[in-house]
SEDODO-805303 format. One record per residue: x, y, z of N, C-alpha, C, O in turn; residue in one letter. Coordinates in steps of 0.2 Angstrom, whole numbers, plus 2048, in hexadecimal, padded with zeros to 3 digits. Example, Ala and Ser with C-alpha at 12.3 -4.5 7.8 and 13.67 -1.06 7.14 Angstrom:
<nodes>
{node {842 7E4 827} {83E 7EA 827} {842 7F0 827} {847 7EF 82A} "A"}
{node {840 7F5 823} {844 7FB 824} {840 800 827} {843 806 828} "S"}
</nodes>
This chain:
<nodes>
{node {804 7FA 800} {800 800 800} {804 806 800} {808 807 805} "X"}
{node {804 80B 7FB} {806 811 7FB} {805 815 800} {800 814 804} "X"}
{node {808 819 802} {805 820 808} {7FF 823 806} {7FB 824 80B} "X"}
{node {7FF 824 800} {7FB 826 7FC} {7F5 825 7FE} {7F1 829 800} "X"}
{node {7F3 81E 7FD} {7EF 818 7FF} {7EB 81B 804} {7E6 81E 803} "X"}
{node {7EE 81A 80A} {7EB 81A 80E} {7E3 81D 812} {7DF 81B 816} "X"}
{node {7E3 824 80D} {7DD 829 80E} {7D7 822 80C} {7D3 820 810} "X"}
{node {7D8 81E 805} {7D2 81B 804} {7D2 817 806} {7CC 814 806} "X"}
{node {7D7 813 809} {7D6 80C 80C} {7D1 80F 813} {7CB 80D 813} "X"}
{node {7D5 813 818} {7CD 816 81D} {7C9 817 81B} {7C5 816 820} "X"}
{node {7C6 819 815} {7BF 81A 814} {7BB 813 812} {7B5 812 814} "X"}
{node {7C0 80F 80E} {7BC 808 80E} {7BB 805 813} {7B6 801 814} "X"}
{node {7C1 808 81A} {7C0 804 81E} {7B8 804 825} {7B5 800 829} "X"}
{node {7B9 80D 824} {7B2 80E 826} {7AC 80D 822} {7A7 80C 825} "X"}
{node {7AC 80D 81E} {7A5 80A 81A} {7A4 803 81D} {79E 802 81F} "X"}
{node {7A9 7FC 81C} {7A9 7F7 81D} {7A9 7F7 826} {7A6 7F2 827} "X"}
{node {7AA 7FA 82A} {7AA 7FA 830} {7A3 7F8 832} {7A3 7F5 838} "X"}
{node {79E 7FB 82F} {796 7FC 830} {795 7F7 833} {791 7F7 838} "X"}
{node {796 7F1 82F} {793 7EB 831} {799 7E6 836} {797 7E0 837} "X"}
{node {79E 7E8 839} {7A2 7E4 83E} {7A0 7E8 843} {79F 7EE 845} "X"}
{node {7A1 7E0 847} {79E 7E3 84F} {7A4 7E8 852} {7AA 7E7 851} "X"}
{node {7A3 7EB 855} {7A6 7F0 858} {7A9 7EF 85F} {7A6 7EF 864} "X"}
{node {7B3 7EF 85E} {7B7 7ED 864} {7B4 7EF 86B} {7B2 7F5 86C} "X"}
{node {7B3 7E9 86F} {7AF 7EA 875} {7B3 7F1 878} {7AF 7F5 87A} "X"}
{node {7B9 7F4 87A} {7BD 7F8 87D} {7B8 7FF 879} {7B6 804 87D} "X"}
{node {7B9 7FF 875} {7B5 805 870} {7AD 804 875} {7AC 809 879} "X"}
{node {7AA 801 874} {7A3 7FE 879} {7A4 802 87E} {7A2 807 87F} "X"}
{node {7A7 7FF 881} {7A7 804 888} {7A9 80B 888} {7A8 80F 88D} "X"}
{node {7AE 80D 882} {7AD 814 883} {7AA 817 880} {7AA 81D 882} "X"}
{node {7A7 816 87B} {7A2 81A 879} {79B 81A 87F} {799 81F 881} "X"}
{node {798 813 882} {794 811 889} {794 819 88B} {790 81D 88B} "X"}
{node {79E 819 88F} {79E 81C 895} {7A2 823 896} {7A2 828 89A} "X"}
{node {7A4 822 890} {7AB 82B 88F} {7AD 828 897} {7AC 82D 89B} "X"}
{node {7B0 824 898} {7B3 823 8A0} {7B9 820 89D} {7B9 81A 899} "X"}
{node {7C1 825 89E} {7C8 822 89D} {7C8 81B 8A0} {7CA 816 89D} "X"}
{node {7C5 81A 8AA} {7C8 816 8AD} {7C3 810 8A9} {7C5 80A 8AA} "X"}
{node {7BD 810 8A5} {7BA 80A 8A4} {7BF 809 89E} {7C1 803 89E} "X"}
{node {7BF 80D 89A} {7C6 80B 894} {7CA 808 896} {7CB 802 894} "X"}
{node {7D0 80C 89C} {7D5 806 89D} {7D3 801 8A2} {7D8 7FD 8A2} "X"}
{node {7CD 800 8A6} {7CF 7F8 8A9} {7CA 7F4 8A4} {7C8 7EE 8A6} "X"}
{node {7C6 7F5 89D} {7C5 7F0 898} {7C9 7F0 894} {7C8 7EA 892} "X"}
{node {7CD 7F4 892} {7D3 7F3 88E} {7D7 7ED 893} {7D9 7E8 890} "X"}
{node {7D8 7EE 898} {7DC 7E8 89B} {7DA 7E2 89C} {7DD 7DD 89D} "X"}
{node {7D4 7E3 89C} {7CF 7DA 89C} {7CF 7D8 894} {7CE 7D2 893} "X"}
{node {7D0 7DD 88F} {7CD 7DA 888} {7D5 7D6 884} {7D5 7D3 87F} "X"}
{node {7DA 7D8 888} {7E2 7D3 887} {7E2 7CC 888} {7E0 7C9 88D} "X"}
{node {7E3 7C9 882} {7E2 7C3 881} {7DC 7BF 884} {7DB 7BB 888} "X"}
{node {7D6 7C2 87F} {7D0 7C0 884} {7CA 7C3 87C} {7CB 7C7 878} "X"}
{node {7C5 7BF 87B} {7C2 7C0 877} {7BD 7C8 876} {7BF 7CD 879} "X"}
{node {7B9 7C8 873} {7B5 7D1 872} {7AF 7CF 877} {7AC 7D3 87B} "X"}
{node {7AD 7CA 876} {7A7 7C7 879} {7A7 7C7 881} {7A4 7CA 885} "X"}
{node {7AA 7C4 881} {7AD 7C2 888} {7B0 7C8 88D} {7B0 7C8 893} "X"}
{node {7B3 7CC 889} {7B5 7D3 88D} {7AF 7D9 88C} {7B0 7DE 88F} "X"}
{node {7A9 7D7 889} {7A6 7DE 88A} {7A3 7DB 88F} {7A2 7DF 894} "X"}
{node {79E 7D2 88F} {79B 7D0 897} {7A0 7D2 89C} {79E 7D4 8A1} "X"}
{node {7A8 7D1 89C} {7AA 7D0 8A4} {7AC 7D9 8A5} {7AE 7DB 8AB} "X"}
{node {7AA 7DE 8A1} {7AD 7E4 8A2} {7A4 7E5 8A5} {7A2 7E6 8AB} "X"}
{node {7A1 7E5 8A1} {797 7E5 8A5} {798 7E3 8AC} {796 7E6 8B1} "X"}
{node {79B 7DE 8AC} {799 7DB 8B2} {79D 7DF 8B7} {79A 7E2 8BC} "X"}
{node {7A3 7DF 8B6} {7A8 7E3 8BA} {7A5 7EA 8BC} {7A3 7EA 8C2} "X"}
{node {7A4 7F0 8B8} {7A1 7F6 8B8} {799 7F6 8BC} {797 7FC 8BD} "X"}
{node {797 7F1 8BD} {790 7F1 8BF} {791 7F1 8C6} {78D 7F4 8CA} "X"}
{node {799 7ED 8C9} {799 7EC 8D1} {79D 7F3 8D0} {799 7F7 8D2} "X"}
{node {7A3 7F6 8CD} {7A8 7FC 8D0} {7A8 7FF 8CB} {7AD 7FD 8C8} "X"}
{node {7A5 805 8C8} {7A4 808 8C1} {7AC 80E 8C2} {7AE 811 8BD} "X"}
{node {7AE 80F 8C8} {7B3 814 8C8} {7B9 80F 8CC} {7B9 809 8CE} "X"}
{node {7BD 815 8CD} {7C4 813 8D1} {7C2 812 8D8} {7C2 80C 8D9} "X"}
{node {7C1 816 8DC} {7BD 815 8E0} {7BA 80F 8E5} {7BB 80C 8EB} "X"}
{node {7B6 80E 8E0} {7B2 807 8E1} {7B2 800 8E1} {7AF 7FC 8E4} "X"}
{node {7BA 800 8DA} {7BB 7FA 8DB} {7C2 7FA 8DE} {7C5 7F5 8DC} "X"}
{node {7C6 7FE 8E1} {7C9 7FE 8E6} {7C8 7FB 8ED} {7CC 7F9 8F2} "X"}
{node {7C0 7FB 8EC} {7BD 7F5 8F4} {7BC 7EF 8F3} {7BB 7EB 8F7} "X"}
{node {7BD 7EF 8EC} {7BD 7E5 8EB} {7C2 7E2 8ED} {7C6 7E5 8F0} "X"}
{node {7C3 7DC 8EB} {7C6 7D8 8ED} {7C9 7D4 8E7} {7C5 7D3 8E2} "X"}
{node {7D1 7D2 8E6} {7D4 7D3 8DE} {7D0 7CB 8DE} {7CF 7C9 8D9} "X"}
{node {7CD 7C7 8E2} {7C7 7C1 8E0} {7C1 7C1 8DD} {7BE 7BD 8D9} "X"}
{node {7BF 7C9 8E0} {7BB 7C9 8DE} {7B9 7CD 8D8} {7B4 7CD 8D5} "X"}
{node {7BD 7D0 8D7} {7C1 7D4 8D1} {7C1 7CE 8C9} {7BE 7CF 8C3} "X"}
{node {7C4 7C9 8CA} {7C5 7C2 8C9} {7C0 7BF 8C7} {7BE 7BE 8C1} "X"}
{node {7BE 7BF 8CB} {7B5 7BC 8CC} {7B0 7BE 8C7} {7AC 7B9 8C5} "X"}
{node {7AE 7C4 8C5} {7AD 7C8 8C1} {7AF 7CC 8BB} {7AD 7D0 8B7} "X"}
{node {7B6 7C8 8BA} {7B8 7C8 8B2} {7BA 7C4 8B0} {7BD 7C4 8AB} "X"}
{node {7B8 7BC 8B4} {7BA 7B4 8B1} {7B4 7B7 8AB} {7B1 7BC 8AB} "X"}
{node {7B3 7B1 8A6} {7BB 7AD 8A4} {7C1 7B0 8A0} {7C4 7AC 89C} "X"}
{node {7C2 7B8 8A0} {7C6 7BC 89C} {7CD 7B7 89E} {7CE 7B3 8A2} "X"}
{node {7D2 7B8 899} {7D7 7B6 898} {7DC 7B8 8A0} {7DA 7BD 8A4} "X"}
{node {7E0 7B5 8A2} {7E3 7B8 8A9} {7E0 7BA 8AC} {7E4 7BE 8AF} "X"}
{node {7D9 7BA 8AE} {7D6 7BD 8B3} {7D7 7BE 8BA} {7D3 7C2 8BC} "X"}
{node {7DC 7BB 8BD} {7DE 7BA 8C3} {7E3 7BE 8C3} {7E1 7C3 8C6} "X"}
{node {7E9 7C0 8C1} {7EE 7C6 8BC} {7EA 7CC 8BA} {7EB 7D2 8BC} "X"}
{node {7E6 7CB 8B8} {7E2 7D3 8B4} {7E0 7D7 8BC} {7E2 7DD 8BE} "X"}
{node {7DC 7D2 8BF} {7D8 7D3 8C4} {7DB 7D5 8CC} {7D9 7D8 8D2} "X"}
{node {7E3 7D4 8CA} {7E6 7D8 8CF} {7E7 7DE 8CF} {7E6 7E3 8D3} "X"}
{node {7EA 7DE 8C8} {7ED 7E4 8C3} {7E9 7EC 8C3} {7EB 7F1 8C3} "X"}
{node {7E1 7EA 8C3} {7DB 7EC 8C0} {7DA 7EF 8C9} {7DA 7F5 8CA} "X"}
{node {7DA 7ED 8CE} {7DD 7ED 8D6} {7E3 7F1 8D7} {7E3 7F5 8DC} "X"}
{node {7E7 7F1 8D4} {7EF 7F4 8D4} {7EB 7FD 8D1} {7EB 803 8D4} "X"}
{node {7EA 7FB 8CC} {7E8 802 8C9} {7E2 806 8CB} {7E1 80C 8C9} "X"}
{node {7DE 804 8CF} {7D9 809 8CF} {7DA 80A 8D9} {7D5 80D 8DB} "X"}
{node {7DF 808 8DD} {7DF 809 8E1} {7E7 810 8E1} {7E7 814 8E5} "X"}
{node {7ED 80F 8DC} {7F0 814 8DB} {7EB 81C 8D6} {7EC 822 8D8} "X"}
{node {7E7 81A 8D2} {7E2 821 8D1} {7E0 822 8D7} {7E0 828 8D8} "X"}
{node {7DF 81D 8DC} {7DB 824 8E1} {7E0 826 8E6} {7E0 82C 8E9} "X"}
{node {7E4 822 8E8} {7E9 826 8EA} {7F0 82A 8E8} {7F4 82D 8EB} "X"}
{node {7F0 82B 8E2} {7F4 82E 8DF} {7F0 833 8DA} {7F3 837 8D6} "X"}
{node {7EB 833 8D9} {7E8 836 8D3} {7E2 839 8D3} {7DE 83A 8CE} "X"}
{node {7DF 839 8DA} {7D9 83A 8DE} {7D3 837 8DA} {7CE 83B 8DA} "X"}
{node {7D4 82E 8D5} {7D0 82D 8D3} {7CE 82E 8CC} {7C8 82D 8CA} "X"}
{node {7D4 833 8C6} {7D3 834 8C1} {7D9 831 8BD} {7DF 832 8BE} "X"}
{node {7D7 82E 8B8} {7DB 82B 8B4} {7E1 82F 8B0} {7DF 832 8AC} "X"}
{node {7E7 82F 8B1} {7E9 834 8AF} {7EC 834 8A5} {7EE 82F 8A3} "X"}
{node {7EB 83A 8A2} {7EB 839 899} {7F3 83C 897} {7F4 840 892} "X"}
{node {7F7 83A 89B} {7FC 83A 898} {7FF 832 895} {7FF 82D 899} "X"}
{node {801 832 891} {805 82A 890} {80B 828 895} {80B 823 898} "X"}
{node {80E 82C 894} {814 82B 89C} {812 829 8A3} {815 826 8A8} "X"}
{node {80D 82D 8A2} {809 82B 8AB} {805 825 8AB} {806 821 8B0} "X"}
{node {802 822 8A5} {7FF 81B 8A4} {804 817 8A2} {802 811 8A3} "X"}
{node {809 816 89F} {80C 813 89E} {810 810 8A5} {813 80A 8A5} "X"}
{node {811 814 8AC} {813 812 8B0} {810 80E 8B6} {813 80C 8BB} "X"}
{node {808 80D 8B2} {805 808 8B6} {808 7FF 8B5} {80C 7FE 8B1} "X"}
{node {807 7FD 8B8} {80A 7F5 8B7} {805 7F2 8B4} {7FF 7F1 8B5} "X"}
{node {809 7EF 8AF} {804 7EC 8A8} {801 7F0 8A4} {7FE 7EE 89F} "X"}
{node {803 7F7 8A7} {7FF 7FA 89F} {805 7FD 899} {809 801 89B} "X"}
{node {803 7FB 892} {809 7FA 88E} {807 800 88A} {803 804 88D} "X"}
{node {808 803 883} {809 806 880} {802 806 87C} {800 80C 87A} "X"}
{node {7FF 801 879} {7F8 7FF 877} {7F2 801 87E} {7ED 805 87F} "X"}
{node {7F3 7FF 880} {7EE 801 886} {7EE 809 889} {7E9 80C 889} "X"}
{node {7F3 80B 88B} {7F4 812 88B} {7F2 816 886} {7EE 81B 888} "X"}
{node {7F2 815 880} {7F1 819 879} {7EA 817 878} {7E7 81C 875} "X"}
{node {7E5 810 879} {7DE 812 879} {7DD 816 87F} {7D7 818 87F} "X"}
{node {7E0 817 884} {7DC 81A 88A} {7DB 822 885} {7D6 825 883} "X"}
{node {7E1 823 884} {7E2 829 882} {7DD 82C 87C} {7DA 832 87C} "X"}
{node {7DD 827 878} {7D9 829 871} {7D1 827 874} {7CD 82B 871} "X"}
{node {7D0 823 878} {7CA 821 878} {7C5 824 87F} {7C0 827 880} "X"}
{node {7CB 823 886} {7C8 826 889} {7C7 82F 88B} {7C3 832 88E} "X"}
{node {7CD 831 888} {7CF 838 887} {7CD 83D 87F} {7CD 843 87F} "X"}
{node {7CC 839 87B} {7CD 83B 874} {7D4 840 871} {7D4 844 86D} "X"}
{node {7D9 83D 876} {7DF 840 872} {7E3 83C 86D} {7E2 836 86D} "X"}
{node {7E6 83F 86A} {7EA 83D 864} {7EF 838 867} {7F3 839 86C} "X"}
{node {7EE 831 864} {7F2 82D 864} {7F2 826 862} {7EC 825 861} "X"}
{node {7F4 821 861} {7F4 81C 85B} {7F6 816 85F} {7FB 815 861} "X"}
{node {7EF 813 85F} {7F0 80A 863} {7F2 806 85F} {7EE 805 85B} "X"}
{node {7F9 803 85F} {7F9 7FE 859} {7F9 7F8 862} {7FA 7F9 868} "X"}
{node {7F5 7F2 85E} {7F4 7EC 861} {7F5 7E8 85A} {7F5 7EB 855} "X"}
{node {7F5 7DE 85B} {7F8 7DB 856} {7F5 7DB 851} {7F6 7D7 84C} "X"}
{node {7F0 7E0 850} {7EA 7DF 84A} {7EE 7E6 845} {7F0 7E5 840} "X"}
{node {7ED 7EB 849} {7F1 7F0 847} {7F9 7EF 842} {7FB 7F0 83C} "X"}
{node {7FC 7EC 847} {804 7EC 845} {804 7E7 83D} {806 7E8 838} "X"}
{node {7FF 7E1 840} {7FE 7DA 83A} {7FC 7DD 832} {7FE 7DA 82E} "X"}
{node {7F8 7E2 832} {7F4 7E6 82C} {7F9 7EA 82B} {7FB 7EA 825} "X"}
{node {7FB 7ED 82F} {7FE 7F3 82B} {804 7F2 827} {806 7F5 822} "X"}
{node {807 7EB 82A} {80E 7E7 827} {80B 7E4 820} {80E 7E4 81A} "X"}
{node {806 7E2 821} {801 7DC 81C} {802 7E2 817} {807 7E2 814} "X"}
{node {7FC 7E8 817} {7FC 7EC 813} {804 7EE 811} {805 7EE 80B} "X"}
{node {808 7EF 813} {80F 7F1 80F} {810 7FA 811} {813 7FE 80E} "X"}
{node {80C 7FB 816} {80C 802 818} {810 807 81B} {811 80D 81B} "X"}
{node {812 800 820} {819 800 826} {81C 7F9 824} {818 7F4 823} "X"}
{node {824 7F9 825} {828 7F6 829} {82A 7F4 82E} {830 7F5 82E} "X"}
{node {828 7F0 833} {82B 7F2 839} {82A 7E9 83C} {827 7E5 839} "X"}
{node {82D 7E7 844} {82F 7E2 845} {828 7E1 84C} {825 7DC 84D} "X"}
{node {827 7E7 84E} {823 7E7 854} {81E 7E9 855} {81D 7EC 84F} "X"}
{node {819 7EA 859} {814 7F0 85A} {816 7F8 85C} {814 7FE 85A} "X"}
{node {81A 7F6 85F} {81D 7FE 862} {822 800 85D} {825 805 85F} "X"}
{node {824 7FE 859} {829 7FF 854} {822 803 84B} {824 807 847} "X"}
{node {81D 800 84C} {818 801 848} {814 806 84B} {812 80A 846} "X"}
{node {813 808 850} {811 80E 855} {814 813 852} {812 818 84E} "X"}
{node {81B 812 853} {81E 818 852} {81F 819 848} {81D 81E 844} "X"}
{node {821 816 846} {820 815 83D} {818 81A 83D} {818 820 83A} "X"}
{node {813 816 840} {80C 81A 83E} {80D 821 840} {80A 826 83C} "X"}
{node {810 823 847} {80E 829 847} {813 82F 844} {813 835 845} "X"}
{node {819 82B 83E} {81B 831 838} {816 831 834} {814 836 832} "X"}
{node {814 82A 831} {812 82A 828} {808 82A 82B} {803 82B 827} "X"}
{node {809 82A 831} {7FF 82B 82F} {7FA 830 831} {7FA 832 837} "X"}
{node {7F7 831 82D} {7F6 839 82E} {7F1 838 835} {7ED 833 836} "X"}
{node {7F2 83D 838} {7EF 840 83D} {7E6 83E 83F} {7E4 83D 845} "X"}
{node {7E3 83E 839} {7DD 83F 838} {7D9 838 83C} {7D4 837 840} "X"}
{node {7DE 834 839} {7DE 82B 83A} {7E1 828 841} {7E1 821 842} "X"}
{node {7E3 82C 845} {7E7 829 84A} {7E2 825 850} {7E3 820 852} "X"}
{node {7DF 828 852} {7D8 827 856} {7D2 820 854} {7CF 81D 858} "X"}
{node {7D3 821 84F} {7CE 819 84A} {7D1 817 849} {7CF 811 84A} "X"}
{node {7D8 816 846} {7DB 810 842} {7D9 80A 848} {7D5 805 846} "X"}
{node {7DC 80A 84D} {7D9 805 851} {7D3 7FE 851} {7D3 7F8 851} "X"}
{node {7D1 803 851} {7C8 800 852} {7C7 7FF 849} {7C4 7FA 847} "X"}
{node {7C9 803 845} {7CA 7FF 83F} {7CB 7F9 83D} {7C7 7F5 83C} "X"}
{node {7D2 7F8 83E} {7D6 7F3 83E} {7D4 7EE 842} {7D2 7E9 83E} "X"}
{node {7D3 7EC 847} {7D0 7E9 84B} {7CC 7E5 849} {7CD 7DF 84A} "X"}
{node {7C5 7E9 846} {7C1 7E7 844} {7C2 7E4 83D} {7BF 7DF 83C} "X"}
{node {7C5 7E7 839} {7C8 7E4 833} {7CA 7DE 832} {7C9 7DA 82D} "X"}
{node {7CF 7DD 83A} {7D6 7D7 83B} {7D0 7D1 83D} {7D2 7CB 83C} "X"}
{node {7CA 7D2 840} {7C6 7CE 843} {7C1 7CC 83C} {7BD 7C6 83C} "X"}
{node {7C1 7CF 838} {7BC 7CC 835} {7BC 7CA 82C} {7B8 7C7 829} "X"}
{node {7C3 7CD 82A} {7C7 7CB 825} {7CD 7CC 823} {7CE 7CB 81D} "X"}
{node {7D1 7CE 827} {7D8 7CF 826} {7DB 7CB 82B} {7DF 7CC 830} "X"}
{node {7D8 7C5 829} {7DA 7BF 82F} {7E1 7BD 831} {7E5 7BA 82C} "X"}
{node {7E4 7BD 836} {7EA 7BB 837} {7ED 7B5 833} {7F4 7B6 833} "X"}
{node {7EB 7B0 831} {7EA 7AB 82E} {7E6 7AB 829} {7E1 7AE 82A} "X"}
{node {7E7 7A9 823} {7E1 7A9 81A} {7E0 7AE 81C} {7DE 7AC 821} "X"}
{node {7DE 7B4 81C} {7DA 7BA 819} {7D6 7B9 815} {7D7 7B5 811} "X"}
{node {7D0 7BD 815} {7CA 7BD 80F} {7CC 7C2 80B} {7C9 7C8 80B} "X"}
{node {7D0 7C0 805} {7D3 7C5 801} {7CE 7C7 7FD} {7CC 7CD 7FC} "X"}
{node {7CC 7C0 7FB} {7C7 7C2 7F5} {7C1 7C7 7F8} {7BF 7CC 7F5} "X"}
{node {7BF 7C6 7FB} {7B8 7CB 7FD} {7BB 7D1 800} {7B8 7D4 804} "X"}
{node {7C2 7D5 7FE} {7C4 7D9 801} {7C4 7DF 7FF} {7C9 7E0 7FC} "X"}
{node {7C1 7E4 800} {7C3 7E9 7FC} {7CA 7EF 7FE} {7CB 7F5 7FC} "X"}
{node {7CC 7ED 800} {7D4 7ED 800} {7D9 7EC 7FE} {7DF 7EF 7FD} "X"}
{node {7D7 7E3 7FA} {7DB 7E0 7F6} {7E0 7E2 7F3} {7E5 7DF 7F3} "X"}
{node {7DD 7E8 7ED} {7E1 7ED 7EA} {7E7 7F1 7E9} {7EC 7F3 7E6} "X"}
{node {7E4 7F1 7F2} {7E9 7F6 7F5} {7EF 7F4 7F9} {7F4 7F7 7F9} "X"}
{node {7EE 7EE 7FB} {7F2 7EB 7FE} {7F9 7E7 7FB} {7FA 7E4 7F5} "X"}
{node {7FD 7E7 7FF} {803 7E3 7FD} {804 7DB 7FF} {809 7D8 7FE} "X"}
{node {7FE 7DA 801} {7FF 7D4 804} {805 7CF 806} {808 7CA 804} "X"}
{node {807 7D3 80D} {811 7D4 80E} {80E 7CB 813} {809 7CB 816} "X"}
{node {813 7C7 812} {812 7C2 817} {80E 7BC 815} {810 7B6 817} "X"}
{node {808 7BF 811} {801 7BA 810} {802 7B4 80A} {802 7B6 804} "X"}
{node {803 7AE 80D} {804 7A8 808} {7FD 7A4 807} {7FD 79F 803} "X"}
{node {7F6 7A6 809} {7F2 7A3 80B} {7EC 7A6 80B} {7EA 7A9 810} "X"}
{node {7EA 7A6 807} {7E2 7AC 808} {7DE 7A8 805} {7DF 7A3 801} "X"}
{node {7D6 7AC 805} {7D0 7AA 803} {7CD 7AF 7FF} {7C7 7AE 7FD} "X"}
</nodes>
């Protein structure tokens, strides 16, 4: 894919978005405009299906919807209510760790710099940057495995890593895109830009793409 490219690959890509289900993490922030619901479902949705992270983030939110609140639980019962996500007993400490440092260190408000969230324990450079785009609406660009896998596939970027694809997207892409690519791709990655066979043929992408990697498609 040329640079070039790009402006129209976004617009196929929101036209075709229409009809994919929409990443649970998006879900709750459109729900809640709440950073902290952003970052502890961002943190339940890591290795963990879309389905299965928007019941266990419902159910979570219903007993402790702030920092606050679920600062009185208990990391079991924290656990208990976001089985059967991925690491649930790990998340459910973490998710405990973090909303008892907001209220003592941040009187309970998530804070929108990436430096200040990146010094949370377990939160990475993807998770920060939706808090940022999704819970804050600032400027910044989540690459997770869907993001960096496309953007290589397409022939857009270069690059070995996600955080190495982060930083590549945020020379070559324009500004406009920074906020959605996410939930684009995401969506894309989940419904035909399959990490294994891809649905070439039904793609309207196809064209555009360099199909960097792909020995196998449909």
């Amino acid at each position: 894919m040329k640079p070039a490219d790009i402006h129209r690959a976004m617009t196929i890509l929101r036209e075709e978005a229409r009809a994919w289900r929409t990443p649970s993490v998006t879900v709750v922030a459109e729900a809640s405009r709440s950073p902290f619901k952003v970052l502890v479902s961002c943190i339940i949705s890591l290795r963990t299906k879309d389905e299965v992270t928007t019941q266990a983030s419902g159910r979570l939110f219903d007993r402790a919807p702030t920092p606050e609140a679920m600062e009185k639980l208990s990391a079991e019962e924290i656990a208990g209510l976001i089985y059967p996500a991925g690491f649930y007993r790990n998340k459910a400490e973490q998710i405990l760790e973090i909303s008892c440092r907001l209220v003592t260190e941040y009187g309970g408000r998530v804070p929108d710099s990436l430096d200040e969230l990146l010094a949370f324990r377990g939160v990475g450079r993807k998770t920060a940057n939706l808090v940022l785009t999704l819970g804050f609406g600032k400027p910044g660009i989540c690459v997770d495995t869907h993001v960096h896998r496309i953007c290589n596939r397409w022939g857009y970027v270069t690059t070995r890593t996600p955080d190495a694809t982060e930083m590549a997207l945020r020379i070559q892409l324009p500004t406009e895109y920074w906020i959605e690519i996410n939930d684009l791709l995401v969506a894309f990655g989940q419904n035909l830009c399959l990490p294994v066979s891809p649905r070439c043929s039904i793609c309207r992408l196809s064209e555009l793409c360099s199909r960097v990697g792909v020995t196998k498609s449909r």
